[in-house]
N, C-alpha and C positions, 0 to 999 in steps of 0.2 A: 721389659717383662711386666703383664696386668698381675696387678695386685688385690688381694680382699682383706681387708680388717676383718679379725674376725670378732672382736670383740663389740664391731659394730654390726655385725651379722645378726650374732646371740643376743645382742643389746636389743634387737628391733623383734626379735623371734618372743624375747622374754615378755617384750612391752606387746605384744599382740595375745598372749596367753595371758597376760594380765586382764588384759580388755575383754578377754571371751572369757574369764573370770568374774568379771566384774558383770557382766550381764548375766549369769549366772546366780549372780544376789537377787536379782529381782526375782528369783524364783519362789516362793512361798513354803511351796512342799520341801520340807527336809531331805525326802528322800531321793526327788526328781533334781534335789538341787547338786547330792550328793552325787548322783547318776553323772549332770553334765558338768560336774567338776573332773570325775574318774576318767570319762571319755576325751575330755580335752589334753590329761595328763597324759594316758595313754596314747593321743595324737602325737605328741612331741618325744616320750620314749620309742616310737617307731622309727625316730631317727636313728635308733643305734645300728651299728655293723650288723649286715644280714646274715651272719649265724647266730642271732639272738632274738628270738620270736618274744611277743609281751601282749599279755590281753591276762584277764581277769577271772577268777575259778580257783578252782580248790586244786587240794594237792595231795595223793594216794599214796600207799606204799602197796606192794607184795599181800599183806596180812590183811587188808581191808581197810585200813586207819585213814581217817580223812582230816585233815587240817579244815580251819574254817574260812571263809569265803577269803578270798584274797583278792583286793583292788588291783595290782598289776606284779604280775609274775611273770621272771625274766627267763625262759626256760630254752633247754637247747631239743631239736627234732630231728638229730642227725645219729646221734647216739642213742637215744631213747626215743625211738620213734612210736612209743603207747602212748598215744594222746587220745582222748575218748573225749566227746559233745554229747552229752544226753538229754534231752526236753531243755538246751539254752544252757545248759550247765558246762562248762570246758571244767573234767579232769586231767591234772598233768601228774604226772609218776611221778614220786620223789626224787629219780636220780638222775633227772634232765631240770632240775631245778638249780637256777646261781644267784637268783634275788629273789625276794619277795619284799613289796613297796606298798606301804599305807597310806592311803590321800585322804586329807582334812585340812579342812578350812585352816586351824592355828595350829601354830606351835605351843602346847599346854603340857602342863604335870601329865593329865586327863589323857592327852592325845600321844603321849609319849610312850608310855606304860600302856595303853590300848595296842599301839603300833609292836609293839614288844611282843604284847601276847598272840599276836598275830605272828609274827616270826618263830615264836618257841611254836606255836601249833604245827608247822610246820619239820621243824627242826626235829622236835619228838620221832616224826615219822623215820621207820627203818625203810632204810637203803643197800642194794643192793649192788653188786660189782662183777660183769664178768669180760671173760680176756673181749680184746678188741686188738682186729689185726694190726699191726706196726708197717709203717714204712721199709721194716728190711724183712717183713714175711713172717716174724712171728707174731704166737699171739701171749697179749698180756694186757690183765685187770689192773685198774687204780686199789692198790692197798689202803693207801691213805686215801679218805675222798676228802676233797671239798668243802671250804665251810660252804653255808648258806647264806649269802648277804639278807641284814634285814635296813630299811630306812624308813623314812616318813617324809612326805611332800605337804605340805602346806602355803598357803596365801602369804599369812601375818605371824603374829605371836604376839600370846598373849604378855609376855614377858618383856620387858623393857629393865634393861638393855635384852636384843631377843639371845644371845650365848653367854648368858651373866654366870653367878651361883649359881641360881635356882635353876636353871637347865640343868650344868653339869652334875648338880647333887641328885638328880633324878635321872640322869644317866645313868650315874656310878650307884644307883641303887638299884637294878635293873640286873635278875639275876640270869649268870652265860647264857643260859639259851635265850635269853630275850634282850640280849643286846642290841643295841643298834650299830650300825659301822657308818651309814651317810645320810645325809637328807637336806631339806633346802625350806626356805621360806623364803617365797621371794619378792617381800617386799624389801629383806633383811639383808639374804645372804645365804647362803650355803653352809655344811660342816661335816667333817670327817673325821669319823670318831678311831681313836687306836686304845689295847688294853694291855697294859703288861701281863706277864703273870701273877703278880700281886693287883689283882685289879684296877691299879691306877691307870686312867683314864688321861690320854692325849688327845686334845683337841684343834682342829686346826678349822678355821672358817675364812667364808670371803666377804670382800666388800657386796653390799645392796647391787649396785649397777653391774656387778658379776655375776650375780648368783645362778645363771642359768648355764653360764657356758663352764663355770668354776664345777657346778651340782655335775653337769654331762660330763666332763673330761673327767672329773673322779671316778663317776661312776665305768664307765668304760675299762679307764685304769684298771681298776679291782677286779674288772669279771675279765681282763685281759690276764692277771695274777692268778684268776684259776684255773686256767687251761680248759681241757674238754673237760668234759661231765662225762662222770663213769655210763660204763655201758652197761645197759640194763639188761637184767636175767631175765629173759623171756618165760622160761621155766618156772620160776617162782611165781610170776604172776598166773601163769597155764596153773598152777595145782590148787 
């Protein structure tokens, strides 16, 4: 039987997103540089299983409420199929949302807490829930919904060691709605963040020469743990 390492797969996958990274520095403009960092990222989150669409845009609710621009949102089109593009702009409904992911160059205080507020912009938004047919003919709504994954993608960090103290204490300051659950830097490594109910913080991370296939397989993981994404009130958005 043929066989595939797969760690030698992601290994070669990781080192080529390095490389279209690293040309990427030679960009001058901050903003053009930010551009072909988000698009590269989002190249490689297009690997995930095809009930999870990912591209970049804000995120709506029912009431009008808009989150702020979001670098890659992991969003489902099968349940909530209001997906709207206006003048280049992708809005995604709040209840076809299972991640939202912040891409920056390091892993920083700065960039952690930025990526945060970008997840609670998010998260604020109201969500809605209605029945969705069942496999034995009824019909029934997600009462409980969903968290909403938030993480951060990054190069490097600026921290050394990069999951020392000084990370974790600005995790564990990062208030619920702006928590993080995963992210990666991967010159370093990857990490998966857990919270108790007393907000004590589990951390779990990977070696450097993993961090791409450790960052994928998590993240899969967790949006496998939240099942579908509730079904959006058409209604509510009509009035």
């Amino acid at each position: 039987m043929n066989k595939i390492d797969l760690k030698v797969l992601f290994g070669s996958l990781q080192d080529e997103l390095l490389a279209k990274l690293k040309v990427g520095d030679s960009i001058s403009h901050p903003t053009a540089k930010g551009d072909d960092t988000e698009v590269n990222w989002l190249e490689v989150l297009k690997s995930l299983p095809s009930r999870y669409i990912v591209d970049k845009g804000q995120v709506i609710d029912a009431e009008g409420n808009l989150s702020e621009q979001i670098d890659a949102i992991v969003y489902d089109r099968y349940y909530s199929p209001l997906i709207l593009r206006r003048d280049s702009t992708l809005y995604v409904p709040a209840e076809s949302v299972y991640a939202v992911l912040e891409v920056k160059q390091s892993l920083s205080k700065e960039n952690v807490e930025y990526a945060g507020k970008k997840a609670k912009s998010v998260r604020e938004l109201k969500r809605t829930s209605a029945p969705v047919r069942q496999i034995d003919g009824s019909l029934r709504r997600r009462e409980q919904l969903p968290p909403i994954l938030g993480g951060l993608l990054t190069i490097n960090s600026d921290w050394n060691p990069a999951f020392g103290d000084s990370f974790t204490d600005v995790l564990t300051g990062l208030d619920p709605l702006s928590k993080l659950d995963l992210g990666i830097s991967l010159k370093n490594g990857s990490f998966d963040c857990s919270y108790s109910t007393e907000n004590a913080l589990t951390l779990k991370t990977s070696q450097s020469d993993v961090a791409l296939i450790s960052f994928f397989i998590n993240l899969t993981k967790q949006l496998q743990l939240l099942g579908n994404a509730p079904g959006i009130d058409l209604d509510a958005y009509y009035k």
